[in-house]
N, C-alpha and C positions, 0 to 999 in steps of 0.2 A: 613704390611707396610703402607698401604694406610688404612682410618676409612671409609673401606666402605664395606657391608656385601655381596656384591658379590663377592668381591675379595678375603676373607672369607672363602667362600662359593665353590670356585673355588678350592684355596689352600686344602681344607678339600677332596675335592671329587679325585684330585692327590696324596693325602696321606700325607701331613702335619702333624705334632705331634703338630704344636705351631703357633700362630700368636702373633707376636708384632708390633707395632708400631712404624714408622719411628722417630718419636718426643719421644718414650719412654724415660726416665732413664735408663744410663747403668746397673745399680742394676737389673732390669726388664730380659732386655738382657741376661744378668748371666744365670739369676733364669730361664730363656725360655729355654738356651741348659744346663744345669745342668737336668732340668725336662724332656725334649726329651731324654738326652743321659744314662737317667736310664729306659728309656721307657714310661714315662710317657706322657703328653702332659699338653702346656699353652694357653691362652688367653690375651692377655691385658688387663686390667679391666676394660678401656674403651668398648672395644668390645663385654666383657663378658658381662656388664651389659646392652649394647645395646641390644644383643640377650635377656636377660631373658625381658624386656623391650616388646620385640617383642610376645615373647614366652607369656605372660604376656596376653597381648591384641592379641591376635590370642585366648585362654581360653577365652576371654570374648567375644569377637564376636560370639564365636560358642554355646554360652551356653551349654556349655559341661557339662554334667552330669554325676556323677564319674558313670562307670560300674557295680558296683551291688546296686547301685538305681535303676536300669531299670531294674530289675528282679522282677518278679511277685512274691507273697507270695509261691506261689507253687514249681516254679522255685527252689527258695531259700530252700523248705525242700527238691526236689528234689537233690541239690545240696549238702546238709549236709550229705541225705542218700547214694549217691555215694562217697561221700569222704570218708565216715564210710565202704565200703567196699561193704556195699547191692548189689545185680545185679538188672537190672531192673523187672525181676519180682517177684525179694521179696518186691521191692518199692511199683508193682502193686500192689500186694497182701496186703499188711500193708497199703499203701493208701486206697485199697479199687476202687484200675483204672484201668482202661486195658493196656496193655503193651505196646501199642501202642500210648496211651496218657501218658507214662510213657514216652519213646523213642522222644516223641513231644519235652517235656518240656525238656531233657536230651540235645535234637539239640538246640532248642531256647538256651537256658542258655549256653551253648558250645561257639554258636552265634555271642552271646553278648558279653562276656566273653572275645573271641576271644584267646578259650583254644581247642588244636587239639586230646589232649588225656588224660588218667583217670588220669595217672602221674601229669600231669600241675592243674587235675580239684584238684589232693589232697595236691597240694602245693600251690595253692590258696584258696583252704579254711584255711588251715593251718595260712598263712598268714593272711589273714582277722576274725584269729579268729572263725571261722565258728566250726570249730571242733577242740578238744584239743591234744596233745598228751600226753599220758599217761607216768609219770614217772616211769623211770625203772631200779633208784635206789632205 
């Protein structure tokens, strides 16, 4: 209703599907409960680009660093040979580390990461590429 992002803000956190604008175009309107009442959700484009606007310069204040820049060289083989299936002390063993500094870097990179279990670590490597999957046609 109102182009202000706590009102926004408000709307979203009571369960909102859509914000438009008082002054929008009826066309706009349509497309908001056409999009709600398939279950979707809108924005105004005004609003919308106000937030990524926001969103935008919040990234650049924080000198945000994508997540696996911040992993050390080791981290990152640590991370390939658990996604590959290794436990940690076939890692030790093949690194040539104790298991205990195997379990270090498994925590760190976890971490960082902000991944709680093997599941997440092997669909994040997956995703970044980190390990392949094997065609199995």
């Amino acid at each position: 209703m109102y182009d202000d992002e706590d009102y926004l803000v408000e709307g979203m956190e009571v369960g909102a599907s859509g914000y438009v604008l008082k002054d929008s175009p009826s066309n706009q309107l349509v497309s908001a409960i056409r999009d709600a009442f398939r279950g979707g959700s809108y924005l105004s484009p005004r609003m919308l680009s106000q937030l990524v606007d926001d969103f935008r310069s919040r990234i650049k204040s924080a000198n945000r660093m994508p997540r696996f820049a911040t992993l050390t060289g080791r981290e990152r083989e640590v991370l390939k040979m658990l996604a590959e299936g290794n436990s940690v002390k076939e890692i030790a063993c093949d690194l040539n580390l104790s298991v205990k500094t195997v379990e270090a870097h498994k925590f760190n990179l976890m971490r960082k990461l902000d991944i709680h279990n093997k599941a997440q670590l092997v669909q994040y490597a997956i995703q970044k590429k980190i390990i392949k999957i094997p065609n199995l046609a």
